[in-house]
ZAVEXDO-71247 format. One record per residue: residue number from 0; chain; x, y, z of N, C-alpha, C, CB in turn. Coordinates in Angstrom, 3 decimals. Atoms other than C-alpha are relative to their C-alpha. Glycine has a CB too. Layout:
% ZAVEXDO-71247
+-----+--------+----------+----------+----------+----------+----------+----------+----------+----------+----------+----------+----------+----------+
! num ! cadena !      nc1 !      nc2 !      nc3 !     cac1 !     cac2 !     cac3 !      cc1 !      cc2 !      cc3 !     cbc1 !     cbc2 !     cbc3 !
+-----+--------+----------+----------+----------+----------+----------+----------+----------+----------+----------+----------+----------+----------+
! NUM !      A !        X !        Y !        Z !        X !        Y !        Z !        X !        Y !        Z !        X !        Y !        Z !
...
+-----+--------+----------+----------+----------+----------+----------+----------+----------+----------+----------+----------+----------+----------+
This chain:
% ZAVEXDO-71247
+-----+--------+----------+----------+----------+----------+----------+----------+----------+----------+----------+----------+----------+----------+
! num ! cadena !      nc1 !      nc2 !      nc3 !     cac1 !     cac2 !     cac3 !      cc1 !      cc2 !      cc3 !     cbc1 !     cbc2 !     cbc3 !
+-----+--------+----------+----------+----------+----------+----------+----------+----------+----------+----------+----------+----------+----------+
!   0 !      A !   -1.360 !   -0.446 !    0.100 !  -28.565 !  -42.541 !   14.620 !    0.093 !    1.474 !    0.353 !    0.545 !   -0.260 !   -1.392 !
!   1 !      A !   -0.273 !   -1.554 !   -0.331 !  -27.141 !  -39.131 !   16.065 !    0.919 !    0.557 !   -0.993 !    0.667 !    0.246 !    1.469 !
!   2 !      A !   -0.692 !   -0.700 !    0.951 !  -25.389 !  -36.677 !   13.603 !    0.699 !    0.881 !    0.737 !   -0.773 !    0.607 !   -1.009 !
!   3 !      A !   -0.588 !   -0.738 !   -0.401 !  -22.856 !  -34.626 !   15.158 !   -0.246 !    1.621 !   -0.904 !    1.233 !   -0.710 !    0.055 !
!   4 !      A !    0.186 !   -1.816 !    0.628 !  -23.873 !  -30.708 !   13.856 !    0.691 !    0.628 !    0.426 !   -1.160 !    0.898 !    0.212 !
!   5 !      A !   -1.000 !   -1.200 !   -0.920 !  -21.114 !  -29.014 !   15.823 !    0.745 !    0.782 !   -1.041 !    1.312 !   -0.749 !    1.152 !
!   6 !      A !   -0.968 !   -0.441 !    1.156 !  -19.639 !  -26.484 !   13.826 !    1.348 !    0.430 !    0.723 !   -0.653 !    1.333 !   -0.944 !
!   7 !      A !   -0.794 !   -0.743 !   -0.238 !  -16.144 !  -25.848 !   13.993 !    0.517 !    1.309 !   -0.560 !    0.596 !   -0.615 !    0.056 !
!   8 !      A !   -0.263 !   -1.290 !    0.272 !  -14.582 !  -22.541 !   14.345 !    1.743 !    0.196 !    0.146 !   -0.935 !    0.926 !    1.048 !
!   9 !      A !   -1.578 !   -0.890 !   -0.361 !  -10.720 !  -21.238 !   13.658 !    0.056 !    1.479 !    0.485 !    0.926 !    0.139 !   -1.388 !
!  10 !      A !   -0.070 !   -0.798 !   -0.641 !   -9.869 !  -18.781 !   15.977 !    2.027 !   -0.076 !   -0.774 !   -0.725 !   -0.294 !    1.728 !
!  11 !      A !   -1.455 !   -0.521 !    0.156 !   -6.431 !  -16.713 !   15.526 !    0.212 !   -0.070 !    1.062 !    0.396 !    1.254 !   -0.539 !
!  12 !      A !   -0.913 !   -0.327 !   -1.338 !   -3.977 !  -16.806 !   18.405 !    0.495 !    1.716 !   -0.058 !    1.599 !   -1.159 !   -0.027 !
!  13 !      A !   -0.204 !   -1.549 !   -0.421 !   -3.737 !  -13.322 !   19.811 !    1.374 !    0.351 !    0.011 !   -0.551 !    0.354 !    1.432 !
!  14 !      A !   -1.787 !   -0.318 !    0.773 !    0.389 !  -13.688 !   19.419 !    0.168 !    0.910 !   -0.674 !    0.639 !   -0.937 !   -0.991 !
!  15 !      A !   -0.232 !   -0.351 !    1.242 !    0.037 !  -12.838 !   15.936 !   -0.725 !    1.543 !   -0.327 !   -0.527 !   -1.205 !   -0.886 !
!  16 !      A !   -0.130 !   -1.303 !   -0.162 !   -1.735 !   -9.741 !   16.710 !    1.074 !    0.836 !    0.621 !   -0.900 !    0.233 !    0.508 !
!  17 !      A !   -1.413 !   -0.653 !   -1.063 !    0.862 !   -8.520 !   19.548 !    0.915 !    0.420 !   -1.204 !    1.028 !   -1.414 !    1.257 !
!  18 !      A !   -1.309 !   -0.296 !    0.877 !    3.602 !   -9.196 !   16.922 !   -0.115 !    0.425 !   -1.107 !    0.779 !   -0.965 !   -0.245 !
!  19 !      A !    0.324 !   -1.153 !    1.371 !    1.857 !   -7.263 !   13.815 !    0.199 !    1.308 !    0.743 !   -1.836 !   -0.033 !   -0.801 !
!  20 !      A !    0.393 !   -0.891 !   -0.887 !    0.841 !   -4.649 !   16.656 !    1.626 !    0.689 !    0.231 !   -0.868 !   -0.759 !    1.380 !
!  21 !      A !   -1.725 !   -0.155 !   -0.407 !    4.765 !   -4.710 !   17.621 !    0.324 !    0.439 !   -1.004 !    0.999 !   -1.235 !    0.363 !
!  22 !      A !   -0.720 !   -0.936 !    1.118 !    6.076 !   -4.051 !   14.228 !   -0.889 !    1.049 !   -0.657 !    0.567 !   -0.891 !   -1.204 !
!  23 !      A !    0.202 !   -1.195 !   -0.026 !    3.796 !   -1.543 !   13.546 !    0.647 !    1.340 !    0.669 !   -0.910 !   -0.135 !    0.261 !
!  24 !      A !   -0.782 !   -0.786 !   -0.522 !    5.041 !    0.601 !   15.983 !    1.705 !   -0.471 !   -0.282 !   -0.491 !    0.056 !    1.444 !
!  25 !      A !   -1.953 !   -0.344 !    0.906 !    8.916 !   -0.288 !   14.561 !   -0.374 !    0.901 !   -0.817 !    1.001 !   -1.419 !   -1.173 !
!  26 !      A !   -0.146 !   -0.750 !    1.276 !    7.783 !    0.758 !   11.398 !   -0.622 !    1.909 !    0.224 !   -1.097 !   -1.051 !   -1.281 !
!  27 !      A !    0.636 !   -1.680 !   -0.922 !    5.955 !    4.070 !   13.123 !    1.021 !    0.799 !    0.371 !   -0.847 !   -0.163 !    1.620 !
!  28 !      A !   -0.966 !   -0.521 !   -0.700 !    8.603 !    4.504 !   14.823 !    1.647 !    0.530 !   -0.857 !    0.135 !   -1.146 !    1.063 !
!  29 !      A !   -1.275 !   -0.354 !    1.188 !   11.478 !    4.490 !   11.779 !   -0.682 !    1.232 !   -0.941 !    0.434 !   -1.635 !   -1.223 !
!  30 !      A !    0.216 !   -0.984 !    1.299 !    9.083 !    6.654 !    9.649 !   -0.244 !    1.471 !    1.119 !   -1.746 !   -0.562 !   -1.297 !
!  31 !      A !   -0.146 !   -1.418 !   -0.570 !    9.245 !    9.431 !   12.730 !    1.675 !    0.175 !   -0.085 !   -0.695 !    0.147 !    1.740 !
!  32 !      A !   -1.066 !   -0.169 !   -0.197 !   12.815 !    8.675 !   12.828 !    0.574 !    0.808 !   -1.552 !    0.540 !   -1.369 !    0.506 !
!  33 !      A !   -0.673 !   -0.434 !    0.896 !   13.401 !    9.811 !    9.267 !   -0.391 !    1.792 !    0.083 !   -0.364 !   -0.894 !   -1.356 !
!  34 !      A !    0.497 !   -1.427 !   -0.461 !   12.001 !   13.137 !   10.292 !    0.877 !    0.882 !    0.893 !   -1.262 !   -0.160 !    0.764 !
!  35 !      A !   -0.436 !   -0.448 !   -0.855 !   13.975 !   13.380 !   12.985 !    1.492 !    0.502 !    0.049 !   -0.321 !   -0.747 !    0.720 !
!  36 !      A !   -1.215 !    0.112 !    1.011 !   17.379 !   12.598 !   11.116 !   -0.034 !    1.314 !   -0.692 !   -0.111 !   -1.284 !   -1.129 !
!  37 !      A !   -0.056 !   -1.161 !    0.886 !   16.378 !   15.430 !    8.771 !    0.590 !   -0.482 !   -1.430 !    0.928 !    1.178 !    0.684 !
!  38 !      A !   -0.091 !    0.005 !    1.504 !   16.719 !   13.478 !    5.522 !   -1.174 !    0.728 !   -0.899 !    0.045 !   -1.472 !   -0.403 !
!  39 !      A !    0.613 !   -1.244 !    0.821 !   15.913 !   15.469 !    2.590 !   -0.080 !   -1.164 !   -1.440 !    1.296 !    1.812 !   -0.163 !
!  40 !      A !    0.339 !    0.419 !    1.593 !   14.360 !   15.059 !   -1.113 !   -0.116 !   -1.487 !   -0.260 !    1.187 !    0.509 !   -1.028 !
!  41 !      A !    0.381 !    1.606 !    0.189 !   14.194 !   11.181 !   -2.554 !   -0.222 !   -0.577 !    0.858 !    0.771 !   -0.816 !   -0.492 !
!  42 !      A !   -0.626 !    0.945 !   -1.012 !   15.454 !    9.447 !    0.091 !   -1.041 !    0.686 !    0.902 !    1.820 !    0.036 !    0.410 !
!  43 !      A !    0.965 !    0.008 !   -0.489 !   13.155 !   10.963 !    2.368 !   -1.417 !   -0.368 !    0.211 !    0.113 !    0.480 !   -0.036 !
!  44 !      A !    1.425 !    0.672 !    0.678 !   10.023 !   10.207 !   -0.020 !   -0.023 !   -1.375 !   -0.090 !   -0.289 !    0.426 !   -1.471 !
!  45 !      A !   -0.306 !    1.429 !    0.132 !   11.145 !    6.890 !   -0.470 !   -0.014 !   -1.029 !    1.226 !    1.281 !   -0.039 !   -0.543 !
!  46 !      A !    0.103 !    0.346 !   -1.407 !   11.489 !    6.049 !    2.977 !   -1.393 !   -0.011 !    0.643 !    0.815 !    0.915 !    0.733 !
!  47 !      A !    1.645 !   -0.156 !   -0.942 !    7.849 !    7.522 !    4.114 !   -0.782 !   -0.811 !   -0.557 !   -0.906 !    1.489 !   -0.013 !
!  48 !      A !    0.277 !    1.073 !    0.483 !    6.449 !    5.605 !    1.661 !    0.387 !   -0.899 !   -0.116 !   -0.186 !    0.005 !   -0.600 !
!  49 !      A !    0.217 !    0.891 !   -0.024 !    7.748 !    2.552 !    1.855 !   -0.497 !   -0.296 !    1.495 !    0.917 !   -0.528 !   -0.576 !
!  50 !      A !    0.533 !    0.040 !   -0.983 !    7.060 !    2.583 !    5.521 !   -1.190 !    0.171 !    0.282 !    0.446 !    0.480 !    0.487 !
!  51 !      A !    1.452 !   -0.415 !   -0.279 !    3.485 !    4.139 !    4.958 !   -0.679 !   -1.696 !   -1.090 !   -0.468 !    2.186 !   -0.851 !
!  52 !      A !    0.150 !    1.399 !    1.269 !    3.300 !    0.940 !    2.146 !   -0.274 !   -1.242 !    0.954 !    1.759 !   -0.410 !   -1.121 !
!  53 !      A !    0.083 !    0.934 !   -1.114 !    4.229 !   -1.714 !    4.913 !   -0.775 !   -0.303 !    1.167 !    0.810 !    0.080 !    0.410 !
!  54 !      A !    1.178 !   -0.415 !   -1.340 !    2.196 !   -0.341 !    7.632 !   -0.810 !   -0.685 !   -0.422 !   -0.664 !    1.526 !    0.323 !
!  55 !      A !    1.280 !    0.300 !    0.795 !   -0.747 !   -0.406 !    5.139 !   -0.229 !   -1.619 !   -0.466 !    0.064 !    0.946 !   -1.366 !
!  56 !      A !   -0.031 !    1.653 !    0.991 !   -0.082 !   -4.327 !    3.618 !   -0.178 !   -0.548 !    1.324 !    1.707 !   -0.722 !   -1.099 !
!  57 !      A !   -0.055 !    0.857 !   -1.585 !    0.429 !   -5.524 !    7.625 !   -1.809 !    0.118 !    0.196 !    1.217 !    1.127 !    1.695 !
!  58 !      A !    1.623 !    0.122 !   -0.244 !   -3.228 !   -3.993 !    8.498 !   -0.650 !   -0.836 !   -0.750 !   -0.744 !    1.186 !   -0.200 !
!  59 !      A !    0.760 !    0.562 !    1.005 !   -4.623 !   -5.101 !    5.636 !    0.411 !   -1.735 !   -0.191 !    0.300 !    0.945 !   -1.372 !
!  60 !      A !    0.004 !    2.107 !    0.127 !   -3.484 !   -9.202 !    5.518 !   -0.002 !   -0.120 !    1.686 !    2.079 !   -1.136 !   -0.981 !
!  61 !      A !    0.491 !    0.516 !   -1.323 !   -3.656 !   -9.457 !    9.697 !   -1.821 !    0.130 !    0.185 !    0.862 !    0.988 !    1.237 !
!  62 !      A !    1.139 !   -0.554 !   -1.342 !   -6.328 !   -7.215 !   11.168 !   -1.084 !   -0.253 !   -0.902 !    0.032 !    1.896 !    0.732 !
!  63 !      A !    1.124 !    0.273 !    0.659 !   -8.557 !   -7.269 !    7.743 !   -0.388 !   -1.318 !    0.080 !    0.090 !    0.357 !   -1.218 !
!  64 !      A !   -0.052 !    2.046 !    0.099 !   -8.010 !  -11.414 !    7.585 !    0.315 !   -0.634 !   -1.239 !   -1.582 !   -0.839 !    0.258 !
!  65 !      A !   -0.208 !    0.119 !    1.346 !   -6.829 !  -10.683 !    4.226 !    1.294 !   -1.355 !   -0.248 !    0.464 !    1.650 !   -0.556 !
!  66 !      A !   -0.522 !    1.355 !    0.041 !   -3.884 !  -13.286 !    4.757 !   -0.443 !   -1.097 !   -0.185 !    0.416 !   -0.244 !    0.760 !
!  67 !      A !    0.569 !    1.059 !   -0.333 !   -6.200 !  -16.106 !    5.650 !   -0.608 !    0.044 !   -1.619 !   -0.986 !    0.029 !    1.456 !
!  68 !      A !    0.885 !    0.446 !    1.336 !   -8.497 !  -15.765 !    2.033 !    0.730 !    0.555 !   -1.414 !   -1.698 !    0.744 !    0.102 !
!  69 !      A !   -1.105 !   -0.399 !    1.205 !   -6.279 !  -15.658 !   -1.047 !   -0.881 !    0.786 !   -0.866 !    0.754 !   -1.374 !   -0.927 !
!  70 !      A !    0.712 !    0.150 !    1.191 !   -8.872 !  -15.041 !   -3.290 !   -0.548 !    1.669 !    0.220 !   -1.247 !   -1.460 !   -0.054 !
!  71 !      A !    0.464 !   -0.992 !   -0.114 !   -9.851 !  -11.619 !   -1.530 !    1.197 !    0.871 !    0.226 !   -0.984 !   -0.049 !    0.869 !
!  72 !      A !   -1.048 !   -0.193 !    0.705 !   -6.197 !  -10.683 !   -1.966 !    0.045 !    0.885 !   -1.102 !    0.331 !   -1.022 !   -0.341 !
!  73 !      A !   -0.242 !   -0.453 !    1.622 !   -6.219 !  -10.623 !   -5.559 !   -1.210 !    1.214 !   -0.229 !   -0.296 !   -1.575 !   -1.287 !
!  74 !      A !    0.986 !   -1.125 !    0.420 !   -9.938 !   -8.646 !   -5.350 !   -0.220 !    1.583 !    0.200 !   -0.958 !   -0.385 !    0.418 !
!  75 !      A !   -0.036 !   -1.619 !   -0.982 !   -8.842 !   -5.951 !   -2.886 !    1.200 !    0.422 !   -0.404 !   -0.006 !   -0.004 !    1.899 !
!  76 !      A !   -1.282 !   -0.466 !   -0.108 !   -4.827 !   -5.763 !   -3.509 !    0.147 !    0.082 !   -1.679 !    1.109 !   -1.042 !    0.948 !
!  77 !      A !   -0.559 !   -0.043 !    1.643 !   -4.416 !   -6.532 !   -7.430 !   -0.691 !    1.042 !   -0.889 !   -0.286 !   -1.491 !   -0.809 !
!  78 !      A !    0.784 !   -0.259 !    1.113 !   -7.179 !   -5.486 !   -9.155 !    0.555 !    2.429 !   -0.186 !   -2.292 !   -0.720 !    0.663 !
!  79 !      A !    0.064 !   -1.274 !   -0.366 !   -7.182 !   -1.594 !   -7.730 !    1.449 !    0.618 !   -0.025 !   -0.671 !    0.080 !    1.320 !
!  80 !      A !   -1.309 !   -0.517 !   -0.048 !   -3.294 !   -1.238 !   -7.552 !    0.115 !   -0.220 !   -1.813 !    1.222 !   -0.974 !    1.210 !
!  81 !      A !   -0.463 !    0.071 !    1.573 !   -3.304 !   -2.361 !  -11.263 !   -0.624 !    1.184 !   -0.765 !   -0.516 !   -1.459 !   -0.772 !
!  82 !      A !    0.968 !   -0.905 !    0.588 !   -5.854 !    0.001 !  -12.191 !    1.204 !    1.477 !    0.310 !   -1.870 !   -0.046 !    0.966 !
!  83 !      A !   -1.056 !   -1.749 !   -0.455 !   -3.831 !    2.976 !  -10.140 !    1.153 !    0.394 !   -0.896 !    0.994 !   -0.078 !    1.674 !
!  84 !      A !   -1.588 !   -0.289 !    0.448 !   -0.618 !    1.965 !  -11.903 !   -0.484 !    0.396 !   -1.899 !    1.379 !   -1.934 !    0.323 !
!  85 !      A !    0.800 !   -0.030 !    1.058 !   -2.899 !    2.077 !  -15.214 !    0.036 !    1.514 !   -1.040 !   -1.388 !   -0.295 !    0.668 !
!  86 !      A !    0.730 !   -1.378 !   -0.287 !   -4.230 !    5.567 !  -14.440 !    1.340 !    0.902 !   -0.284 !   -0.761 !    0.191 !    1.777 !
!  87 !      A !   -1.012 !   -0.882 !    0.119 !   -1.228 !    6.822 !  -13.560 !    0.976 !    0.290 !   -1.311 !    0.702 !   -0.362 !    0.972 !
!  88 !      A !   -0.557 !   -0.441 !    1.458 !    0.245 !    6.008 !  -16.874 !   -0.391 !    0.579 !   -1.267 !    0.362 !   -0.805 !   -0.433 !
!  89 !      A !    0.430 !   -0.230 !    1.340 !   -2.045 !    7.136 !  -19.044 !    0.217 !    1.611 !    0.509 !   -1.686 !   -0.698 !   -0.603 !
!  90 !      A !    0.073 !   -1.454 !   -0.190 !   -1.840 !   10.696 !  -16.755 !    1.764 !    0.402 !    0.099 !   -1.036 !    0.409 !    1.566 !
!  91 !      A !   -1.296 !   -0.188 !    0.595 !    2.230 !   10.621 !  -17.556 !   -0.163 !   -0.019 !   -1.386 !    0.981 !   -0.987 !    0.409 !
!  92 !      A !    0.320 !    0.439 !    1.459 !    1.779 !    9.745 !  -21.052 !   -0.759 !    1.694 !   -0.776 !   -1.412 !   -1.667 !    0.101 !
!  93 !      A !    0.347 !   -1.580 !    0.716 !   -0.633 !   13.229 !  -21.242 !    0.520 !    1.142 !    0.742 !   -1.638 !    0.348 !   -0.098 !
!  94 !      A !   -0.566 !   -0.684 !   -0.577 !    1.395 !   15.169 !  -19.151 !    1.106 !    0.336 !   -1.014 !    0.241 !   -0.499 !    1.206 !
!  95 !      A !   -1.243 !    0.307 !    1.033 !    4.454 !   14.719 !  -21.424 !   -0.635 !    1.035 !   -1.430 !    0.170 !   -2.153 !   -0.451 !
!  96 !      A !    0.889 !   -0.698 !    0.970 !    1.830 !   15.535 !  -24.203 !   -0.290 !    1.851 !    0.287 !   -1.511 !   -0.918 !    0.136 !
!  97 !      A !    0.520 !   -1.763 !    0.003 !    0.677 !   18.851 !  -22.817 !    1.194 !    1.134 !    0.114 !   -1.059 !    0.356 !    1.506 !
!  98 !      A !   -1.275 !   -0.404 !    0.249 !    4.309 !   19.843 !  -21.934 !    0.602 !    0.530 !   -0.923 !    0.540 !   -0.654 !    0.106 !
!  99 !      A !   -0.344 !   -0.242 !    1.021 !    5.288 !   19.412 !  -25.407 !   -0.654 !    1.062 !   -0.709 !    0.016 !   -0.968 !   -0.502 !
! 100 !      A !    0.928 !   -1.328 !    1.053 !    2.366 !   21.544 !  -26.762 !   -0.008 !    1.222 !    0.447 !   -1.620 !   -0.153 !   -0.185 !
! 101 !      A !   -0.411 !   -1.596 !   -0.891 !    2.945 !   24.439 !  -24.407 !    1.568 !    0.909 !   -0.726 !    0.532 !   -0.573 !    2.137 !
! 102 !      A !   -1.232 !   -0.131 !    0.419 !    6.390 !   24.054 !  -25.102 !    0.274 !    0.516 !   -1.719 !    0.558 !   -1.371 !    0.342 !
! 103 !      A !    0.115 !   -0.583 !    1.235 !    5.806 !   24.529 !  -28.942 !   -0.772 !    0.918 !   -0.502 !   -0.136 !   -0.687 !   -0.630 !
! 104 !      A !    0.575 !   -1.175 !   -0.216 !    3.280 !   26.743 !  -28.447 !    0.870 !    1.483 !    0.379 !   -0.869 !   -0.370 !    1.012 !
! 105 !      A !   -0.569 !   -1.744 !   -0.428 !    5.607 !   29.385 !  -26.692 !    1.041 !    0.098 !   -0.566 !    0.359 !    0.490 !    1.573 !
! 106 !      A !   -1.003 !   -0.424 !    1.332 !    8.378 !   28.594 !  -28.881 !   -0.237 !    0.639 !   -1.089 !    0.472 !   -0.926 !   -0.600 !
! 107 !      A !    0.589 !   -0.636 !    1.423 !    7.109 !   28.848 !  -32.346 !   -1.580 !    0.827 !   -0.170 !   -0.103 !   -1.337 !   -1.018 !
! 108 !      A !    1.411 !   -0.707 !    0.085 !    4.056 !   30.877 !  -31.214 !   -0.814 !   -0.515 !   -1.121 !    0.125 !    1.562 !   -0.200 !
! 109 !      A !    0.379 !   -0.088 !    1.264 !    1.858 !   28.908 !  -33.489 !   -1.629 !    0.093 !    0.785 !    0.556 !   -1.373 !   -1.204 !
+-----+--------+----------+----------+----------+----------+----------+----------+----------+----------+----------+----------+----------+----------+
């Protein structure tokens, strides 16, 4: 008896690069435009980042292949953004703290 051993292989259609590739440059192209506009303060920050956000999530599920494996998703996108958002609260939380003690410090000189 013969055993067929052929392995198959999924290949991506090169499309789906073009058209990540394509809206990259949109989104490139809107986050020079807010520059160019001359918005100011929030709305400016808010804008670069979400555009620098989108950019970053497109690379990362096309070109990495992070779309295709769920499971490396959760190991690369969850774990490390949870941690950041973590971090960041515990360094609000003593910010607030040191504020206050400055603050009562130069008040009531104690």
């Amino acid at each position: 008896m013969e055993q067929n051993n052929k392995k198959t292989t999924s290949t991506h259609s090169i499309g789906i690069y073009l058209w990540i590739w394509g809206l990259l440059f949109v989104f490139s192209t809107f986050s020079y435009l807010v520059d160019w506009y001359n918005f100011q303060g929030l709305l400016r920050w808010s804008l670069i980042i979400f555009f620098m956000l989108i950019k970053a999530g497109l690379i990362m599920s096309i070109f990495m292949h992070l779309y295709w494996e769920r499971w490396a998703i959760v190991n690369v996108l969850l774990w490390p953004m949870t941690a950041i958002m973590v971090f960041v609260a515990i360094m609000t939380a003593e910010s607030k703290y040191t504020f206050f003690t400055r603050a009562l410090f130069f008040v009531t000189g104690v």
